[in-house]
N, C-alpha and C positions, 0 to 999 in steps of 0.2 A: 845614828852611828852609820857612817859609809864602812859599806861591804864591796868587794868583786869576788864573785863566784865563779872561779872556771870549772869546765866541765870537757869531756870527749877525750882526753888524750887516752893513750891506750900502746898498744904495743903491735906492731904493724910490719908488713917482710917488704923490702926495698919494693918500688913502684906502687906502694899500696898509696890509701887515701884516708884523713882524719878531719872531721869538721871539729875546733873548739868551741867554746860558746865563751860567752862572762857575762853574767845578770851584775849588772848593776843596782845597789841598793842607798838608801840614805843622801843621796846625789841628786840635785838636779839635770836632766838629760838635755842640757841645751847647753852654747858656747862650752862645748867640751871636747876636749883630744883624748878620744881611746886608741892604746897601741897593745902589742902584743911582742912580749921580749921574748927569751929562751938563754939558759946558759947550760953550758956542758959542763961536765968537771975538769975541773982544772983548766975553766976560761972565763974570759970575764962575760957578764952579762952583755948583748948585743940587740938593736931595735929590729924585729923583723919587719912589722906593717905597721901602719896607723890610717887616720883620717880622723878628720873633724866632725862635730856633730849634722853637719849639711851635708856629707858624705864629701866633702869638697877636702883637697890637701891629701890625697890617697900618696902614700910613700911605702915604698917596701925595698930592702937591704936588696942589692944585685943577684944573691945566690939562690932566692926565691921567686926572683920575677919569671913570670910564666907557669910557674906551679903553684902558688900561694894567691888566695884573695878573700881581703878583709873586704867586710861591709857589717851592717850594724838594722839593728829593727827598733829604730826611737820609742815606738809604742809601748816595747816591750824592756826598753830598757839595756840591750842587750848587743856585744860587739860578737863576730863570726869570725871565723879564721879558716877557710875552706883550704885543705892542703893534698895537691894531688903530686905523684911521681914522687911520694916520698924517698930519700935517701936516707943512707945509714951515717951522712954528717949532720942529716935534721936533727938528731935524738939528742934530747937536752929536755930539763925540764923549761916548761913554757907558761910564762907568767902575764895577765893582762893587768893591765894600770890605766891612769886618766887624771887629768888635772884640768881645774877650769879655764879659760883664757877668752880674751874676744878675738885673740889673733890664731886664727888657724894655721900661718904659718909656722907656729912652734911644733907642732904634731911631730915629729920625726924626732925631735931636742930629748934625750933619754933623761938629762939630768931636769927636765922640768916637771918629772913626771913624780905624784907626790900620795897617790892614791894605789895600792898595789893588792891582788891577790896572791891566795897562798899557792897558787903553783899546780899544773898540772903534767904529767911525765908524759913523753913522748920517746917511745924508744923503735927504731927500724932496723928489725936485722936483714942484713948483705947476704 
């Protein structure tokens, strides 16, 4: 049975910093797209990062670049979401997911994504 396990979100004051985790479970860790969404209430869900299993195809939404970076420990199974300069329009909860593919270029494709964890809350107060 595939599992994602996120973990580290937490509650943090504007310019703070949160590392997520997601173990990966029941999955093969090869030709796979791990991403990390987030949605607010009352928005819709939005892709923040991904990459492919090679770490190759790295994408991240405009409003994180510079402050946000995924990367991932194959060994272990397991994608990172290192987020520093948090703001208070980060806060949303924050979900990791993965689907298998040989084309790494779908890594970003939200709707191919078919494997998902339960969520983890990030909230930054102003």
């Amino acid at each position: 049975q595939v599992a994602l396990v996120e973990s580290g979100g937490g509650s943090v004051p504007a310019g703070g910093s949160l590392r997520l985790s997601c173990v990966v479970v029941g999955l093969t860790y090869s030709q796979i797209c791990m991403g990390w969404f987030r949605q607010a209430p009352g928005k819709e869900r939005e892709g923040v990062a991904s990459l492919y299993s090679d770490s190759a195809h790295i994408h991240y939404v405009d409003s994180v670049k510079g402050r946000f970076t995924i990367s991932q420990d194959n060994a272990k199974h397991t994608v990172f979401l290192q987020m520093n300069n948090l703001k208070a329009e980060d806060t949303a909860m924050y979900y990791c997911a993965a689907f298998r593919t040989t084309d790494g270029g779908w890594c970003a494709s939200l709707s191919r994504y078919n494997y998902w964890g339960q969520g983890t809350q990030v909230t930054v107060s102003s």
